[in-house]
N, C-alpha and C positions, 0 to 999 in steps of 0.2 A: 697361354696367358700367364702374366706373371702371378707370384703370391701375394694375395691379398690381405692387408691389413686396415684396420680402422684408419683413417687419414685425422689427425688432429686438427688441422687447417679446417677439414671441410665441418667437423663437430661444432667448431666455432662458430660458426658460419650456418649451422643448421638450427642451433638456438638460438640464433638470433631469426632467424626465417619461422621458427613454429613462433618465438613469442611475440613475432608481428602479426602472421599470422590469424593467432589468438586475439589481436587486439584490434583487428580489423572484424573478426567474427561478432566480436561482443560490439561493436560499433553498430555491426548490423543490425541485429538483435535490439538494441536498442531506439534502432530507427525504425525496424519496422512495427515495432510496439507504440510509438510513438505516433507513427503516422495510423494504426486505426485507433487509439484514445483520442484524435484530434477528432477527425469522424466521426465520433459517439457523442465526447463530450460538445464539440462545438454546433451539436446535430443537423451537421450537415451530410449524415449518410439517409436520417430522415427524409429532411429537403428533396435531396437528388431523388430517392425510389419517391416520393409524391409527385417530383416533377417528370419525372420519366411514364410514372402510372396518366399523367395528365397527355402525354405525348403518344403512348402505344397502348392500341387494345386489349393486345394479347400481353397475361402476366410473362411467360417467357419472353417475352422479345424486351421487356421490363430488367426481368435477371438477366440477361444479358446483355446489353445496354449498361446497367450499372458496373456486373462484375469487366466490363470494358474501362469504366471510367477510373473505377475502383481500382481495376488491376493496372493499369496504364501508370497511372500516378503513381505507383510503389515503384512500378519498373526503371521510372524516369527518377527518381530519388534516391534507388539503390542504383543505379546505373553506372556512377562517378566511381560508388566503392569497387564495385564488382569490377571496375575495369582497372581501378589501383590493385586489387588483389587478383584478379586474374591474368593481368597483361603485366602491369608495372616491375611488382615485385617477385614476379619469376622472372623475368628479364635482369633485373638487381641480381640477382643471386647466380645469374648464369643457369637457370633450368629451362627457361625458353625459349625455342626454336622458331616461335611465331609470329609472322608478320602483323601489323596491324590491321592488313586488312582479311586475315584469317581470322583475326579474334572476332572482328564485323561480322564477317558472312557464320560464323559458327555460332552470332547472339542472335541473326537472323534466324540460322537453320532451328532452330531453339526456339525463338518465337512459333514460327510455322509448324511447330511438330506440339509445343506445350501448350500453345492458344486455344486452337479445339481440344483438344482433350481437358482443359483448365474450362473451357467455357459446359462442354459433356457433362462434367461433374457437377458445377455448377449446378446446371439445368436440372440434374436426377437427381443434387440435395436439396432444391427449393420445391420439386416439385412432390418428393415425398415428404414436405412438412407442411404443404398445402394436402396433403393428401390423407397421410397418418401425423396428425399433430402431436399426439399421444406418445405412437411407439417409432415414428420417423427413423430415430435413432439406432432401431436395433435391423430395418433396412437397409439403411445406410449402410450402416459395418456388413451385412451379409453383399450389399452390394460394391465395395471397398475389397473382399477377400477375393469377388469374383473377378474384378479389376486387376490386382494384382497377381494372379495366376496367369490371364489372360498376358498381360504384361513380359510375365519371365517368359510367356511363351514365343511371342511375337517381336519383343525388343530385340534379339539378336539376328532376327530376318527383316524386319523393317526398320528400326529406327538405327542401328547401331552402324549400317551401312550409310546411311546418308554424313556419319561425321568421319568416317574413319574407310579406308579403301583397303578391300579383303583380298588376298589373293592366296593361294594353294602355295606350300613351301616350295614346292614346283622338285628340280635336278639337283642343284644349287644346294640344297636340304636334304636329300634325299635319306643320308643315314639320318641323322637328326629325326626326320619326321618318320621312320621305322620305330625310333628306340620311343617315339611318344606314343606311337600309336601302339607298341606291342606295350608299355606300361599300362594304358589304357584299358587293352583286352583283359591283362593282369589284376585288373582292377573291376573288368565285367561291365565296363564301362562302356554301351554305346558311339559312338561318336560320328557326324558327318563328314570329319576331317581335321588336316590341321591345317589352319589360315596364320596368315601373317601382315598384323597389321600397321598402317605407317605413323604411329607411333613419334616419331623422329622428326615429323615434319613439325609437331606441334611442340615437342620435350624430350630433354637428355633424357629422361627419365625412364626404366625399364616396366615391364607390366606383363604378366601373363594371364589367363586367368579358362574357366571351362565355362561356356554359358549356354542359356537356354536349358528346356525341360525334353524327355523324348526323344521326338524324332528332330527336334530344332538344335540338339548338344553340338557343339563343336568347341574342338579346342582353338585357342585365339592365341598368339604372342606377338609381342610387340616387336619391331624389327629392329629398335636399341636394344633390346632381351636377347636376339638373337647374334648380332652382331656384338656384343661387346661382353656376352658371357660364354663359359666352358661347355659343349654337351652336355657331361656331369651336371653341373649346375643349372641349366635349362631344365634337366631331368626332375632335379631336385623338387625347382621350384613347380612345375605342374605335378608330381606327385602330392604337395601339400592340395594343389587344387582338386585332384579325383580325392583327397580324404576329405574335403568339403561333400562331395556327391556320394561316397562312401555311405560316409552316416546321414546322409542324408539332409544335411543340412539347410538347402533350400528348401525344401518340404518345413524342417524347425521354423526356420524363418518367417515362414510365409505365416504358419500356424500360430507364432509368437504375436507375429504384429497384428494378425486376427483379431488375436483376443484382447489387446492391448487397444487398438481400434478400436472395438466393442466398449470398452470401459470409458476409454475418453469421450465416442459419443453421448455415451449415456451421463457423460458429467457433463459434457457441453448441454445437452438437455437441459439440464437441472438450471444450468446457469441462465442459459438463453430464457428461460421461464419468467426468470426474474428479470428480462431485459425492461419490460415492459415499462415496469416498476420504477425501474433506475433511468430509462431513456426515454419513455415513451414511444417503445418500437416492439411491435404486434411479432412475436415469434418466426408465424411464415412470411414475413414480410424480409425481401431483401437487406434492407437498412437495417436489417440483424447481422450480416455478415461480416463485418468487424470485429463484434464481440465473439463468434462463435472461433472465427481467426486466432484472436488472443487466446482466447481460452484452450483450444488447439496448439496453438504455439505455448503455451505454458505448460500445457500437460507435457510435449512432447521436451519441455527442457530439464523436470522432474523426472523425467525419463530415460534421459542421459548416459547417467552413471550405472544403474543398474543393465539398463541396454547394454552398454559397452560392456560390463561385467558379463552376460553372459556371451556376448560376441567373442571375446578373449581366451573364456572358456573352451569355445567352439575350434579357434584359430589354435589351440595348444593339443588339441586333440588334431586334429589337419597336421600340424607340426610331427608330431608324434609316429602318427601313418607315414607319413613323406620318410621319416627315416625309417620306420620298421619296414616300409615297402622296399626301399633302398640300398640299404645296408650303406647308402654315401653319405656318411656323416661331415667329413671334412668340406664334401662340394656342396654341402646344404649348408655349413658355416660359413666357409667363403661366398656363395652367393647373396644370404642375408648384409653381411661385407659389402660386398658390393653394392648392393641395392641401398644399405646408409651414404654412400661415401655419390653414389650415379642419382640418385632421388633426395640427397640432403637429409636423409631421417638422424632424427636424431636417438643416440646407441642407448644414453640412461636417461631420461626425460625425468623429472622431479614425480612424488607421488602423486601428488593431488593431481599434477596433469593427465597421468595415466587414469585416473580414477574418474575424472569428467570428461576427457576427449579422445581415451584411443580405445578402439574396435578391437586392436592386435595388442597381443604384447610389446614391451618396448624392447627393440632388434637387440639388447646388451642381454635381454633374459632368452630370447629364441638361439641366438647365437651360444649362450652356455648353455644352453639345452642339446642344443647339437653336440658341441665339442665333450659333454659329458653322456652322449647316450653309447651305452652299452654297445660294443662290436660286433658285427654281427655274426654270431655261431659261436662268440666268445661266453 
């Protein structure tokens, strides 16, 4: 493949896609904040759980009933955006590969997989605050951390096949899936395999990544990843992925939002106490669910910045591994290269943007990290 260089063309072209992006985000945000203050203040989330309490005997069939009405509406409201920002303007930009009627069946497949588990949780947050009024809160979060272990274990054998079709690198790959799988062993890294995913049906865009916990680990790449990068740089890019599982940092992860779950329940607490007061709406009562929303979604947008701060952290350290493991300094710059120029990223994003919205470094700091790391044995 040829030598790769930043594309100017496509730079142009990718600040304007993150600051739409951006502006479709904050649109969101502000609709959905808006639509439960209407709920609260115009008390019609009262209303609805007294007239559903008048219709079902059982309080559960209540909570869910409501969280149906309740979540339906927000769905139908964000619906227009979601489908400006996930269908429209990847299409504008040339990153979509997707038909409209893939975008359909993939908001379905979304429904049918997030609806029960959205209604699950539901049901085990109203019923521990019928339950423990008091300490509801600190179940919750024990029951949230259980969820999401359960989660990393199982989303890559049950949920992740249903959007995405897996198939073994097969002949076709054969060196390829040696050089990943013996980096892997190098790395003490279990693994089920290496799958290849179709990526391409949905977006230009490239993706590798290691998922799952145990015995569920397999390495995944996208089949734009495969097809349109070097070995080298394939290598590269799953090297920074085993320095994710290296240090362990799904374990960080999971332990981070723990504790941070733990804190925002315990202020949702505080807050919801006071629902009463401000709305006349009884704590364990459904017609809380709104306020405890906001109050969730507030915490988690105060949370942001510092989140991403140590996410970046985390992803520079993974960087770091990828080349010490490697010693391919040049195929780890040119693949960051690539992945700005095949995914639109943009190379120097402004500060404040990296500071409120990115996870990773911005690709102009990864990429002189590369090209200035140390050679190996030098």
């Amino acid at each position: 493949m040829e030598t790769t260089a930043v594309d100017p063309e496509k730079q142009k072209q990718a600040r304007e896609y993150a600051r739409l992006k951006r502006r479709l985000w904050l649109a969101g945000v502000l609709l959905s904040a808006l639509y439960a203050l209407v709920w609260l203040i115009s008390g019609g989330a009262v209303a609805l759980a007294d007239g559903l309490a008048g219709l079902f005997p059982y309080p559960w069939l209540v909570v869910a009933a409501f969280g149906l009405v309740f979540g339906g509406g927000h769905f139908l409201l964000r619906l227009p955006l979601g489908y400006y920002a996930g269908f429209v303007l990847p299409h504008r930009f040339g990153l979509s590969t997707q038909t409209r009627r893939g975008w359909l069946v993939d908001q379905g497949k979304g429904l049918l997989v997030g609806l029960p588990i959205g209604l699950l949780l539901l049901e085990g947050l109203y019923a521990l605050l019928g339950a423990f009024p008091d300490t509801w809160w600190l179940w919750a979060a024990v029951g949230m951390f259980v969820f999401n272990v359960l989660a990393a274990n199982l989303s890559p054998v049950l949920i992740m096949p249903l959007f995405n079709k897996y198939t073994p690198l097969g002949r076709e790959h054969a060196e390829l899936e040696r050089r990943l799988l013996d980096l892997a062993a190098r790395a003490r890294t279990r693994v089920r395999g290496v799958f290849k995913f179709d990526l391409s049906r949905r977006t230009k865009a490239a993706n590798a990544a290691l998922t799952g916990l145990g015995h569920t680990r397999r390495i995944v790449v996208g089949d734009t990843l495969v097809s349109e990068f070097t070995p080298d740089e394939v290598e590269t890019v799953l090297a920074h992925e085993l320095g994710h599982h290296v240090h362990r940092d799904i374990l960080w992860f999971i332990l981070v939002e723990g504790l941070l779950t733990f804190l925002g329940l315990f202020l949702a607490s505080r807050v919801m106490a006071l629902g009463q007061a401000w709305f006349g709406i009884p704590v364990e009562s459904v017609a809380s669910l709104p306020l405890f929303l906001l109050v969730m979604g507030g915490y988690n947008l105060l949370l942001m910045p510092p989140g991403n701060a140590f996410s970046r952290w985390r992803e520079r350290l993974a960087d770091a591994y990828a080349l010490e493991m490697t010693g391919k300094k040049e195929a780890f710059a040119s693949a960051l290269i690539r992945l700005a120029n095949q995914n639109l990223g943009e190379v120097e994003p402004e500060a404040w943007v990296v500071w409120l919205f990115y996870d990773h470094p911005p690709l102009g700091e990864r990429i002189a990290m590369a090209r200035n790391w140390p050679a190996k044995g030098a």
